[in-house]
C-alpha positions as CSV (number, residue, x, y, z in Angstrom):
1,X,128.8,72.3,84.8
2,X,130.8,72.5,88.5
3,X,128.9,74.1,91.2
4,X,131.4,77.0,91.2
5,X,130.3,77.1,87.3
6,X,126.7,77.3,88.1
7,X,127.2,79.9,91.0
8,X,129.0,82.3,89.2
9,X,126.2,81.7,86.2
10,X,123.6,82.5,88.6
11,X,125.7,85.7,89.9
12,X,126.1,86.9,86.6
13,X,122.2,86.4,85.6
14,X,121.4,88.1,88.5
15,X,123.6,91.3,87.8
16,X,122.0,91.5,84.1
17,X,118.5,91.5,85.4
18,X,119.7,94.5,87.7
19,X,120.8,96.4,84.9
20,X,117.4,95.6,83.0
21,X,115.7,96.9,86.3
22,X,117.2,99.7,86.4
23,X,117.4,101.1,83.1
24,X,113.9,100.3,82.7
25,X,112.9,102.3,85.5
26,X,115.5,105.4,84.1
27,X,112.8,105.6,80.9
28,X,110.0,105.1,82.9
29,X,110.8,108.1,85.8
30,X,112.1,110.1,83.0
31,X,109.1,110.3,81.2
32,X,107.4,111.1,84.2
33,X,109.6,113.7,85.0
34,X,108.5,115.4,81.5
35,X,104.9,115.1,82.0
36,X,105.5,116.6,85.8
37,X,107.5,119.4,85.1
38,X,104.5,120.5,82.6
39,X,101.9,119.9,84.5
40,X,103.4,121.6,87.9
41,X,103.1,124.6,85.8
42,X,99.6,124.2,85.3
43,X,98.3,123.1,88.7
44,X,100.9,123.1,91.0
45,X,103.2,121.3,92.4
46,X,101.0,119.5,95.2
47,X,98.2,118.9,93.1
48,X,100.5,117.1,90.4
49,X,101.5,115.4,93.3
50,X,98.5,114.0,94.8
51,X,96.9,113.1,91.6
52,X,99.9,111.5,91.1
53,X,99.5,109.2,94.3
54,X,95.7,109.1,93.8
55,X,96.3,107.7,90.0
56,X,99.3,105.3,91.5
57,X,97.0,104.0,94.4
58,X,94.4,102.8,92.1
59,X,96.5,101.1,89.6
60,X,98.9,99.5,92.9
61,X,94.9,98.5,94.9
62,X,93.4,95.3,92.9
63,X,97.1,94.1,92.8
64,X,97.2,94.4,97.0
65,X,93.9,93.0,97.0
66,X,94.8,90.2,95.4
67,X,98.2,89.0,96.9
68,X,96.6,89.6,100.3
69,X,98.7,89.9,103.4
70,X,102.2,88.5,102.8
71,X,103.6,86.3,105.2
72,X,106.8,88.8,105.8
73,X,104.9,91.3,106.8
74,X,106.6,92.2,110.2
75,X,107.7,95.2,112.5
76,X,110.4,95.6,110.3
77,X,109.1,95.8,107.3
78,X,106.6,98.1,107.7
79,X,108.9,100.4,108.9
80,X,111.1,100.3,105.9
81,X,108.0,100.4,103.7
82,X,107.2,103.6,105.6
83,X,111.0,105.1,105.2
84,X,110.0,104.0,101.2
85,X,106.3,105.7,101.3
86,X,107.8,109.4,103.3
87,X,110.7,109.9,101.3
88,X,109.5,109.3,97.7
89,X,106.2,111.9,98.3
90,X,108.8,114.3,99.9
91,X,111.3,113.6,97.4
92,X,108.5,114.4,94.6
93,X,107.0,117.2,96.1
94,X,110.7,118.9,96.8
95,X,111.4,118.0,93.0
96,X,108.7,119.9,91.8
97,X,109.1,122.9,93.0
98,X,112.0,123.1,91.7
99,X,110.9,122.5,88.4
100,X,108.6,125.5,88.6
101,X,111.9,127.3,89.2
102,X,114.3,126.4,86.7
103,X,115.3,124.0,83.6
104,X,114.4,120.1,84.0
105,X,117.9,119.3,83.2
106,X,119.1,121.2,86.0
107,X,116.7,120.0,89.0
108,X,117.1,116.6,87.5
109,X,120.9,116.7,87.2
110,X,120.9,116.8,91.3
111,X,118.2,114.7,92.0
112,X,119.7,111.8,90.5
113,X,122.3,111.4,92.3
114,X,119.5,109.4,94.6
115,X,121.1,106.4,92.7
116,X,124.6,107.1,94.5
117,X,123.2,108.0,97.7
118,X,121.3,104.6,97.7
119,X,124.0,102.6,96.6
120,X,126.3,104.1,99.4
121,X,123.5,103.4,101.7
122,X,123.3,99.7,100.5
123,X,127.0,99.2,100.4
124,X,127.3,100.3,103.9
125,X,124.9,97.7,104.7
126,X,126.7,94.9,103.9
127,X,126.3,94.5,100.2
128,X,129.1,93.5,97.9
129,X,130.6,94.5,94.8
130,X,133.7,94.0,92.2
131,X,136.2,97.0,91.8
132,X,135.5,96.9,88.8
133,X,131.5,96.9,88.8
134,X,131.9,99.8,91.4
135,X,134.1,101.3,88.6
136,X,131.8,101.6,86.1
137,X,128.6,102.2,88.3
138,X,130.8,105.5,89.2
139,X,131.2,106.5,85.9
140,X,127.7,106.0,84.9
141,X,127.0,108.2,87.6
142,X,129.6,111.3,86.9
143,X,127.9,110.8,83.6
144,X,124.6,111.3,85.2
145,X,125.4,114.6,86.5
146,X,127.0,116.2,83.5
147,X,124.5,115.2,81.6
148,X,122.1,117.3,83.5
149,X,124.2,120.2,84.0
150,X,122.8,123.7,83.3
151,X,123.7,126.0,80.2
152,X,127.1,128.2,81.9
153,X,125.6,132.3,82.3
154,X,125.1,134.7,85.1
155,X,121.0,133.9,84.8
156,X,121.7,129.9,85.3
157,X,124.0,130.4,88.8
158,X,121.9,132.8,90.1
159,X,118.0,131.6,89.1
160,X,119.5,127.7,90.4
161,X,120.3,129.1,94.2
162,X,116.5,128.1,95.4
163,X,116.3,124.8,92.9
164,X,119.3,123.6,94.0
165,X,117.8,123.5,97.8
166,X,115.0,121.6,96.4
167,X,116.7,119.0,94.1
168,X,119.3,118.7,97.0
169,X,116.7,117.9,100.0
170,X,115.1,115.6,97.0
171,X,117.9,113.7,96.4
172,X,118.6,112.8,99.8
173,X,115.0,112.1,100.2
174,X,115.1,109.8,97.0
175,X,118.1,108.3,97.9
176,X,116.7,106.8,101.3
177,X,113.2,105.9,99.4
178,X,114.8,103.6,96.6
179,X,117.3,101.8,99.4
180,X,114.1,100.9,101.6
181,X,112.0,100.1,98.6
182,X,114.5,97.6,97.1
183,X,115.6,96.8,100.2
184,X,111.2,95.9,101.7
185,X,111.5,94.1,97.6
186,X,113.4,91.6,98.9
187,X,111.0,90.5,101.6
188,X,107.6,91.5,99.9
189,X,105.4,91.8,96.5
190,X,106.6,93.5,94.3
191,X,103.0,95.7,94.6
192,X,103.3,96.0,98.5
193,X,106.9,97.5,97.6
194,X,105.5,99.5,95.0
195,X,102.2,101.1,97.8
196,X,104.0,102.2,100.3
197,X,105.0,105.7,98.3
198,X,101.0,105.6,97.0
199,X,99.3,105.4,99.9
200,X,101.9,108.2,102.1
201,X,101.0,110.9,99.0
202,X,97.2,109.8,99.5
203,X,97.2,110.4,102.4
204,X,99.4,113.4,103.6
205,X,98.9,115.1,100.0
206,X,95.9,114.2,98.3
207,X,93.5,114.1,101.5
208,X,94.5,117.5,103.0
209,X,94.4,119.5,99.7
210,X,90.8,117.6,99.3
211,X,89.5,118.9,102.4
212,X,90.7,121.9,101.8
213,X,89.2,122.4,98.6
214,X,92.6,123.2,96.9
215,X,93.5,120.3,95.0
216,X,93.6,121.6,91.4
217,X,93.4,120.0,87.7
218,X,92.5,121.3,84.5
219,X,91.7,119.7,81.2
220,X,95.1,119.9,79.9
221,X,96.3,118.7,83.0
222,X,94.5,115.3,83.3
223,X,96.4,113.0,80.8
224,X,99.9,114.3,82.3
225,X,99.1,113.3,85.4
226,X,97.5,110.0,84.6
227,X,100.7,109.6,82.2
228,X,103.0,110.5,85.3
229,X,101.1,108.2,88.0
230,X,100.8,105.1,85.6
231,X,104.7,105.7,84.6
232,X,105.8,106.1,88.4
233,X,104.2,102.9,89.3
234,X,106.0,101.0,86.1
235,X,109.1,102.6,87.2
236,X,109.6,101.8,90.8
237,X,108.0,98.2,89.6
238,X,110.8,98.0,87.4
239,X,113.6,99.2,90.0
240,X,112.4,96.6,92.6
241,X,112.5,94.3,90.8
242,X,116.1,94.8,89.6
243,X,117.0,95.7,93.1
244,X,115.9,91.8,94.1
245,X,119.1,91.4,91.9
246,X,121.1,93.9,93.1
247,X,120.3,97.1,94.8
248,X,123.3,99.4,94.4
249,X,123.5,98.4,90.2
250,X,119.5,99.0,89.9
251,X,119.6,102.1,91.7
252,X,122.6,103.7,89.6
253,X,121.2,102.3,86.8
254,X,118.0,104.2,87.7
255,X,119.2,107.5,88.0
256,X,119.8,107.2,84.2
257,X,116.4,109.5,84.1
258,X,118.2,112.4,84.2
259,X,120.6,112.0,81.0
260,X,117.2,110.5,79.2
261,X,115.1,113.8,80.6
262,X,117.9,115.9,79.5
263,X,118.3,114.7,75.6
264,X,114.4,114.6,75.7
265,X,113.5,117.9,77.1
266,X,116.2,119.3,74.2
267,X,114.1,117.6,72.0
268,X,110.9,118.0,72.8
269,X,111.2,121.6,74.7
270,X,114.0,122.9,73.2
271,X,116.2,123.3,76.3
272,X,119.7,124.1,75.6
273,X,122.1,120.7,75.3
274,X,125.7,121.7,76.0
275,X,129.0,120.1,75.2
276,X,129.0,119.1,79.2
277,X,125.5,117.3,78.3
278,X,126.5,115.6,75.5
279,X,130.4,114.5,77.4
280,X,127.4,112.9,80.0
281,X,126.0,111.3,77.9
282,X,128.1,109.7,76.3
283,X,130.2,108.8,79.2
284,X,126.6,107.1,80.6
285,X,126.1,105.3,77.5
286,X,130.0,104.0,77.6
287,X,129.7,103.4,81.3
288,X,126.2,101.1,80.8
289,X,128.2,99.1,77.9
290,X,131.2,98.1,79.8
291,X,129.0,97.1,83.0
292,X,126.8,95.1,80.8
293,X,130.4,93.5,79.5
294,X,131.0,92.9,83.0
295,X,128.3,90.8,83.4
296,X,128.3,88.6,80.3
């Protein structure tokens, strides 16, 4: 095999194990999403939050422990890990309260277009891509959105006004978050990557609502919150390291979470699944295929 043989091997390797990233972290935040957007109605959104952080701290802490102080551990990177660490827990906490406020499909239709919003970021930086790879990451995310999109009626326009805000602010929030964490992935552990969000909700979230004597949980509460922390940290594990491979693809591929939340939540709640839904869908599923094609 030439060396122009083996690079373009490599290349190609590298873009499938993006795509694995990605998608695996789509199924992982999705499910979390579910489990959040029940449990925010039972304890709020800031306690579902900070247990959240608490659960994800204590999963992320032996594995921190262990790798000890990594040798790229500068200036810089601790400032990207805190961009990471700020915008996921304000993305999360912006996220849900929405979902007190309206559907899942509809917050989540917004807030995944973090995946673009990274990806912009990332190109921008200096990161390269095919026409046609760029092609199909845009469909994937046009599919995103319908697929999230709420039921058509007077009740949906009017009761999304204040959700929209949220998911909005989160997106933009997200959107930063997953270009530092993939980008500090590069330079770091996977489980220092993966802290930085942990340790923020900790400690702006968790520690104030615990002095306070307002940080809530019930009985029914307890395994959707373990079930969201322990899927959280297997999702952004997932996304970094697919972003090691390729940012912009893992962080499209990521936002996947919303078509996944939106088929599930018709399933397992009974929210409404439109023709629009179903066109998203199915324009994600054909978008995934013929980037995958692209990389074989």
């Amino acid at each position: 095999m030439s060396r122009r043989d083996m690079s373009t091997a490599c290349w190609h390797d590298g873009r499938v194990l993006a795509i694995l990233g990605g998608s695996g972290a789509a199924v992982m935040w999705a499910a979390s999403t579910l489990c959040s957007s029940r449990s925010s109605r039972m304890i709020g959104p800031a306690s579902v939050l900070a247990w959240m952080m608490l659960v994800g701290l204590v999963v992320v802490a032996p594995a921190i422990v262990a790798a000890g102080r990594p040798a790229g551990l500068d200036g810089g990177a601790a400032g990207w890990l805190a961009v990471s660490g700020v915008g996921n827990v304000v993305g999360l906490f912006l996220e849900y309260r929405a979902l007190r406020l309206d559907l899942v499909g509809v917050v989540t239709a917004i807030a995944s277009t973090e995946g673009a919003i990274a990806a912009l970021i990332s190109l921008s930086s200096g990161e390269s891509l095919a026409p046609t790879t760029s092609l199909a990451l845009a469909v994937i995310a046009v599919g995103i959105f319908l697929a999230g999109l709420p039921p058509a009626g007077e009740r949906s326009r009017r009761a999304a006004f204040r959700p929209l805000l949220y998911a909005l602010g989160a997106a933009v929030s997200f959107g930063w978050s997953l270009y530092a964490t993939g980008h500090v992935g590069t330079e770091l552990p996977v489980a220092w990557a993966v802290l930085a969000p942990r340790l923020a909700g900790a400690v702006a979230v968790a520690l104030p609502l615990l002095l306070a004597s307002r940080l809530r949980l019930t009985k029914r509460a307890v395994p959707l919150v373990v079930a969201s922390g322990l899927l959280e940290v297997a999702g952004f594990a997932s996304f970094v390291w697919g972003a090691k491979h390729g940012l912009a693809v893992s962080a499209v591929l990521s936002s996947q979470f919303a078509a996944v939340s939106a088929v599930a939540a018709y399933l397992l709640f009974g929210e409404r699944l439109t023709r629009g839904r179903l066109v998203g869908v199915g324009t994600v599923a054909v978008g995934v295929a013929v980037l995958s094609a692209l990389q074989t």
